[in-house]
C-alpha positions in Angstrom: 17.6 -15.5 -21.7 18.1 -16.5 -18.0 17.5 -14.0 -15.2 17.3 -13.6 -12.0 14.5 -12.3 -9.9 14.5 -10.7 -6.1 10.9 -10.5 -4.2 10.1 -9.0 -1.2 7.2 -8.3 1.0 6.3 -6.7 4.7 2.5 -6.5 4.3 0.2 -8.9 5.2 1.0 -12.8 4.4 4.7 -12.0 3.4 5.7 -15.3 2.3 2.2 -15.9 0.3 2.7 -12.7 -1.6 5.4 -13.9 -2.8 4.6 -17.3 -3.6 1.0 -15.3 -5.6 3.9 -13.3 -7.5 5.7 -15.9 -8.7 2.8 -17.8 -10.1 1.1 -15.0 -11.4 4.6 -14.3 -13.3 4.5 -18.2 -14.9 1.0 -17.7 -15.7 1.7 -15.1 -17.4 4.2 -16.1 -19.6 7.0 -13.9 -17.9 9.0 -16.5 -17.4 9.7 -20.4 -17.0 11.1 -20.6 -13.6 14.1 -23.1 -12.8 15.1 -22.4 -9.2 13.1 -20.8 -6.3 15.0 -20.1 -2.9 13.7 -20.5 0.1 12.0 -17.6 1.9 14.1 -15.5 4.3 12.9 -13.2 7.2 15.3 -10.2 6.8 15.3 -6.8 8.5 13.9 -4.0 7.0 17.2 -1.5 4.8 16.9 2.1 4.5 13.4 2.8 6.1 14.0 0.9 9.7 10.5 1.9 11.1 8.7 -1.3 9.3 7.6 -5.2 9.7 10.6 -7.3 8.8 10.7 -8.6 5.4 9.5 -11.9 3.6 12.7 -12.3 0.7 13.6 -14.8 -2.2 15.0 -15.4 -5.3 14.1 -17.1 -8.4 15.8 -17.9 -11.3 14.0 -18.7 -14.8 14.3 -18.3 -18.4 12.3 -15.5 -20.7 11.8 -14.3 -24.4 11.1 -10.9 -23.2 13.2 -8.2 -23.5 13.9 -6.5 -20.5 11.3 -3.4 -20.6 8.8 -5.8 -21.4 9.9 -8.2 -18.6 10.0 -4.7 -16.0 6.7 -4.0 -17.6 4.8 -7.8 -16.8 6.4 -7.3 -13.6 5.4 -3.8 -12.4 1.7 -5.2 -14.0 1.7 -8.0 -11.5 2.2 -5.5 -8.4 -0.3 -3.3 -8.8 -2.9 -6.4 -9.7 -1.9 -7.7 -6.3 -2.4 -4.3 -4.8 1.0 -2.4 -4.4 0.3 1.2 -4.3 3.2 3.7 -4.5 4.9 4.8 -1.6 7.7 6.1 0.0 11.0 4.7 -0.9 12.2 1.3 0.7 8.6 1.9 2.9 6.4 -0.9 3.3 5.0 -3.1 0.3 2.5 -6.1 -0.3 5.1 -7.2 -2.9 7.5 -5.8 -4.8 9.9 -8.0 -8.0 13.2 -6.4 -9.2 14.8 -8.2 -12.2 18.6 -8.9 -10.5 20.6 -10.0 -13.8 19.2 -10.5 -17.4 21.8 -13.2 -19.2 25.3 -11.0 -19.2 23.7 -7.5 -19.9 24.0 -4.4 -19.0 21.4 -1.9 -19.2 21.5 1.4 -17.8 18.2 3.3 -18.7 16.0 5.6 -17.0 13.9 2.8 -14.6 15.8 -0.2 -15.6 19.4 -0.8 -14.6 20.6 -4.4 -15.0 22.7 -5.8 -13.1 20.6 -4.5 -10.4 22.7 -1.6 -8.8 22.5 -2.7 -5.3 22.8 -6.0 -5.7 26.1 -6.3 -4.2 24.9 -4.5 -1.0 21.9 -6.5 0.4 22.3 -9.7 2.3 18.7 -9.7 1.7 18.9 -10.7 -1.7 23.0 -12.5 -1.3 21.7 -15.1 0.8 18.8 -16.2 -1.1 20.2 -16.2 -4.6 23.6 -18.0 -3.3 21.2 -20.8 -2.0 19.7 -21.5 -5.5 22.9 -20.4 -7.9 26.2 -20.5 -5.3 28.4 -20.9 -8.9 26.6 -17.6 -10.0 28.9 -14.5 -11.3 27.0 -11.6 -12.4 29.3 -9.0 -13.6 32.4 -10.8 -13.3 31.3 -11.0 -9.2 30.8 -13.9 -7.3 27.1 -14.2 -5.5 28.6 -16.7 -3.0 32.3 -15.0 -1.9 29.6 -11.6 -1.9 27.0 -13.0 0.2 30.1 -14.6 2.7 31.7 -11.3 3.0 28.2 -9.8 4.4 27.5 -12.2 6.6 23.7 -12.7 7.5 23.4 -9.1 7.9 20.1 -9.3 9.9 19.0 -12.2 7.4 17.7 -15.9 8.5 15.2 -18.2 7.2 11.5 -17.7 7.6 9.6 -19.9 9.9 5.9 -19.0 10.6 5.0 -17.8 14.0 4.2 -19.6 17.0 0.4 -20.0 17.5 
């Protein structure tokens, strides 16, 4: 089944977090990734007190179904040291499954499509770079990403030493 994966991170080496998730989630037979944005500096959404973001998407193939794939997942945050916090607080990483083939789930801790989707730039920008043809729910990623704008959103680069 294709799918479609959002990662963030604020904590420490942002962009490397993510680059350790998304190996740890091919080692692990999560997925076969086929696409991998690149990473995006965005500003922090509903808790505006925090580091900016580290952002990207990737889009792969899996046999899991999706509790199993939300399960590998949550696995590989806590081996990389997420600890539970406050909502949209700061994270060392954090993966959301965005789309899972054409379904639609709605069950306590999983909801597919994700339900904000549609609302962070964060997550618009990146996806439209590697899948601009992408619907997901009848929704274009590209004329959705367009209509936010960058929304506090622009490509990473390290900082000056």
């Amino acid at each position: 089944m294709q799918i479609g994966l959002g990662l963030g991170s604020n904590i420490g080496d942002a962009p490397a977090n993510i680059a350790r998730a998304l190996a740890l989630i091919e080692q692990r037979g999560l997925a076969r990734l086929s696409a991998i944005s690149r990473v995006y500096r965005t500003a922090p959404w509903g808790k505006l007190d925090q580091a900016d973001f580290a952002n990207a998407c990737a889009l792969g193939q899996t046999q899991l179904s999706p509790p199993d794939l939300l399960a590998g997942l949550k696995a590989i945050e806590a081996d990389m040291g997420r600890e539970t916090g406050e909502r949209w607080g700061p994270r060392l990483i954090d993966v959301d499954i965005l789309f899972y083939g054409d379904a639609q789930l709605d069950e306590p801790g999983l909801v597919i499509p994700h339900p904000r989707l549609f609302e962070r730039a964060f997550v618009l920008a990146p996806l439209a770079e590697i899948a601009p043809g992408l619907r997901i729910a009848g929704r274009s990623v590209a004329e959705a990403a367009q209509g936010l704008g960058d929304a506090g959103v622009a490509l990473w680069t390290p900082p000056q030493r």
